[in-house]
Phi, psi and omega in degrees: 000149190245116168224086188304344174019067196267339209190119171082177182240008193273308168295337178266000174294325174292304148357271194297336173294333174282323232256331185289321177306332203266313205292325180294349190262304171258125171296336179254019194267144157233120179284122194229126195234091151295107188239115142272012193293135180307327182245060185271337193238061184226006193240146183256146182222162184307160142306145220012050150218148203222170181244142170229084175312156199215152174294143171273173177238129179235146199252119155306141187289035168247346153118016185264204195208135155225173173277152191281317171311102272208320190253033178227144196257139214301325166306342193260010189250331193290307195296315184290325220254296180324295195292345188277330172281339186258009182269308183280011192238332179287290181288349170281309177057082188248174197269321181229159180226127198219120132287084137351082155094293180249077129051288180253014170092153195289144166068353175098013187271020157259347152336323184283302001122302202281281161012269207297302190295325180294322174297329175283010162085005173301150167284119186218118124344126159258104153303142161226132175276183191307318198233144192236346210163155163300120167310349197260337186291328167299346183265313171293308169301301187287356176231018131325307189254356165089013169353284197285333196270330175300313185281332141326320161298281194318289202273162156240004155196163182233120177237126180264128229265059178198159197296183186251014158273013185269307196188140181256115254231306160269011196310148183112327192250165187262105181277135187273146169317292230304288159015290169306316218255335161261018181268154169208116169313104189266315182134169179284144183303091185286147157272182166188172167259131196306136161274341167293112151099209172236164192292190188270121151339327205271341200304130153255163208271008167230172185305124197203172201220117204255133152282082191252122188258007183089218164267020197347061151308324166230090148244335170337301190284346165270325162343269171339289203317290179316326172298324195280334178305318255237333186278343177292300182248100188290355202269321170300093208241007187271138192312146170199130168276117165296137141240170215235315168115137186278060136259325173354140240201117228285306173307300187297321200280323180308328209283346195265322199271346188291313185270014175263352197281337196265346168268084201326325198275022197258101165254133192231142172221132193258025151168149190246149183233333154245058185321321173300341177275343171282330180278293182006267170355313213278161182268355193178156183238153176218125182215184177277342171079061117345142211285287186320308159304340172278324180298304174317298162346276164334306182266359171255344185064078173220148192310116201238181188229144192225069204256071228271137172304147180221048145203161333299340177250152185251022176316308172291331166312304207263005178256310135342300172285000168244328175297315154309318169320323179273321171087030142309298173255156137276147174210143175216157188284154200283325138313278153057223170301344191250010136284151188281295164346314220265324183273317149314327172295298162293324136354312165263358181258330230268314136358331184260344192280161190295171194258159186310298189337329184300310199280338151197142176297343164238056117046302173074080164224049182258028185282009191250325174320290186302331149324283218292295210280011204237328153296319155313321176291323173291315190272348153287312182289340161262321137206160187323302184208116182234146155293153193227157174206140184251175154248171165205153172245000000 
């Protein structure tokens, strides 16, 4: 598997929840996930599914790219990560290749890579999420590099990992027939709590209300808002955990915890390895609405509040939005949410709201069911019992 991981924890989170699935469904599989995220080995994983780093790269918030090495130049770290993949793609030799998301891979350095497993008969997968873009920022990014005819060249199925009545991940764009015709709706990615490892520390022992920014990097301003509802409004007292996120920008994150520190019912930690166990936990969630944070949402069913980033991809906006539409979620705009007034109010609301489930009875949070069974089948159709690998980034 493949997770170009520039910004956030949301692609190798995806990754890995699928790569738990397989290993746990088959006994000869094996997973091997090229990750750049800098804390890819802060996560505990099964047995036979591995990591492979790749140097990162981090996505400014204007949406360009530098290198995390400050004296290596982003064409010369794009150039180690190309040869680290096709090296690895070479010595694994896997039967399936799962993409995460960017089609050729950030900067086009999985194209190579694509290639090569295709002439040796691998199977390869595009991962998508329900949403992936505003269409028109998405049409302007893929058709510069010819994207949608690649991913036709290229791939043999596209799976998409939400239901197809929640969001059509191209709508908007003029998709080639061949396109169309390998996408398959699998359903949302359910979570559950992780059995790896020792529990989460963090869980607090009374009734709390969990905040999650993701990997925060751009997370800062929902923080802020919530601290500031909470500074606003004294009347507010239900205990609530922050997590702040390990991306956090080192100045912003001291400035939040120096003012959540003056609030008692306010406790802040800036990262979990088990986020599922805190949303379990929780009595309600308040998040930026992330793929991976919505499926949790979903799959402990618990009332969340959605205050979503809307720049430079507008994914999470359009994701909010229809999950509110639906009467899923609560949300409020990124305005909003930086009233006090306003955001306190939902706050005091947010504990009492129905759990999604009130509102629809099917969820679609069957993709990993639909994964497992359509790999199996692909590993039946070749021979009974080969050992088997899958890779993933």
């Amino acid at each position: 598997m493949y997770s170009h991981d520039t910004f956030g924890l949301g692609h190798l989170r995806r990754c890995r929840t699928i790569a738990h699935a397989l290993v746990e469904d088959y006994r000869g599989l094996n997973v091997l996930i090229i990750s750049g995220a800098t804390i890819a080995g802060a996560f505990d994983y099964r047995a036979r599914v591995d990591f492979v780093k790749v140097p990162s790269v981090i996505k400014l918030r204007d949406g360009e790219y530098t290198s995390m090495a400050s004296h290596v130049a982003l064409q010369e770290t794009l150039k180690m990560r190309q040869s680290i993949i096709r090296h690895t793609a070479e010595t694994f030799q896997p039967d399936v290749f799962i993409v995460d998301k960017e089609p050729l891979g950030l900067k086009g350095e999985v194209e190579e890579t694509l290639t090569y497993l295709k002439a040796r008969g691998t199977t390869l997968v595009l991962g998508m999420r329900d949403v992936m873009d505003a269409p028109h920022l998405l049409e302007a990014e893929w058709k510069k590099n010819n994207v949608l005819q690649k991913i036709d060249q290229f791939y043999d199925r596209v799976w998409v990992y939400g239901p197809p009545d929640f969001h059509d991940p191209l709508v908007g764009l003029d998709v080639p027939a061949g396109v169309r015709r390998k996408m398959e709706f699998v359903g949302f990615l359910q979570r559950s709590v992780s059995k790896l490892g020792t529990k989460s520390e963090h869980v607090p022992d009374e009734d709390y209300i969990l905040v999650t920014t993701g990997g925060g990097g751009d997370g800062a301003d929902l923080v802020s808002d919530v601290i500031g509802a909470f500074e606003y409004d004294s009347s507010l007292t239900q205990k609530t955990l922050i997590v702040l996120g390990p991306y956090m920008p080192a100045k912003e994150r001291s400035q939040l915890l120096e003012r959540a520190g003056k609030i008692d019912c306010l406790q802040v930690i800036e990262f979990d390895n088990k986020m599922e166990e805190l949303i379990a936990g929780a009595r309600a969630v308040v998040a930026m609405g992330g793929y991976n944070t919505y499926c949790e949402i979903l799959s402990f069913d618990k009332p969340a509040l959605i205050i979503p980033r809307t720049r430079p991809r507008e994914e999470q906006l359009i994701r909010a939005q229809r999950a509110s539409e639906l009467g899923l979620v609560d949300m409020l705009l990124p305005e909003e949410s930086a009233d006090p007034k306003q955001l306190a109010a939902a706050l005091k609301r947010l504990p009492n709201r129905a759990p999604p489930s009130a509102s629809s009875s099917n969820m679609r949070l069957e993709g990993l069911v639909h994964i497992s069974h359509t790999v199996g089948e692909w590993f039946d159709d070749r021979e009974r019992y080969p050992p088997l690998s899958i890779v993933a980034e």
